[in-house]
C-alpha positions in Angstrom: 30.9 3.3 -15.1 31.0 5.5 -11.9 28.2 7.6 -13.6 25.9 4.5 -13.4 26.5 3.1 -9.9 25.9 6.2 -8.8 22.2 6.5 -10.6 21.9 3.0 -9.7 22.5 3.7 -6.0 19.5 6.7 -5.9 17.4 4.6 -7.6 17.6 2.3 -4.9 17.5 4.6 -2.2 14.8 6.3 -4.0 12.6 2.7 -3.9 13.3 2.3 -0.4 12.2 5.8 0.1 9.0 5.4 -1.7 8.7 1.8 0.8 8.7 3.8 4.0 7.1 6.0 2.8 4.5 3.6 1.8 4.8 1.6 4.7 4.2 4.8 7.1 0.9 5.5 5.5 -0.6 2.1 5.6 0.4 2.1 9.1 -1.6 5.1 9.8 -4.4 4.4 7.5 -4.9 0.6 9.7 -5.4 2.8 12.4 -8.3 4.8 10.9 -10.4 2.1 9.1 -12.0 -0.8 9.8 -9.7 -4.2 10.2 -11.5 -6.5 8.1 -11.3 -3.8 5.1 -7.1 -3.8 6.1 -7.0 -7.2 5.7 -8.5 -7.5 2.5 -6.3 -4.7 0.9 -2.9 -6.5 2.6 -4.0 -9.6 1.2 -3.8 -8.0 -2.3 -1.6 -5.8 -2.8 1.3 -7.5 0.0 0.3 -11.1 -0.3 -0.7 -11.2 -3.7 -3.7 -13.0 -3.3 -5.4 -12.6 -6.1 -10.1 -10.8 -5.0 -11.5 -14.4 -5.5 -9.5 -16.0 -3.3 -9.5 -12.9 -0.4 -13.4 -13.0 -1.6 -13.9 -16.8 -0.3 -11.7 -16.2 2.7 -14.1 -13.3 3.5 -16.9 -14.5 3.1 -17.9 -11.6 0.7 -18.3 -11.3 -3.1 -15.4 -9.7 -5.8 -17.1 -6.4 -6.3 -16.7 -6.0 -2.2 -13.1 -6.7 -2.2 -12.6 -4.7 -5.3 -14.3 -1.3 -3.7 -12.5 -1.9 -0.5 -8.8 -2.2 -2.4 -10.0 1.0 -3.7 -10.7 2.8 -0.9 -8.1 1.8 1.3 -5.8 2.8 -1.7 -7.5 6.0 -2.4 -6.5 6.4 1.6 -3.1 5.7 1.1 -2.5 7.4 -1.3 -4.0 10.2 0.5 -1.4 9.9 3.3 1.3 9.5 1.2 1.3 12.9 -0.4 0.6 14.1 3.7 3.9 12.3 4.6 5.9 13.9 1.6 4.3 17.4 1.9 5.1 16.9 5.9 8.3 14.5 6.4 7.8 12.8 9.9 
């Protein structure tokens, strides 16, 4: 049973990892792009709001909110692979 608290114990370190590490880039993509199109993609993916509703809040129609959650994650992403290529 050691064997499997053990695995059990990187897993979770390894999901925290992947958090800060996820949480550092969408830090330093906020400050790149536009605050409206951060909003949107927080609202999604954090929130889980589901693109109607962050649509109606916006003003704006689906297809927006659904090219914006794709670039901002495309961004992300981006940054990501920066932070684990170059640790902070």
């Amino acid at each position: 049973s050691g064997v499997s608290s053990t695995s059990e114990l990187e897993t979770l370190w390894d999901l925290e990892w992947e958090k800060n590490l996820t949480d550092a880039a969408m830090e330093r993509v906020k400050k790149r792009i536009n605050a409206e199109h951060y909003q949107i993609f927080h609202l999604l993916l954090v929130k889980g709001l589901s693109p109607a509703r962050v649509a109606s809040l916006f003003k704006i129609n689906t297809a927006k909110v659904y090219l914006v959650k794709h670039r901002v994650a495309r961004l992300v992403q981006k940054e990501i692979q920066l932070l684990k290529d170059k640790p902070l």
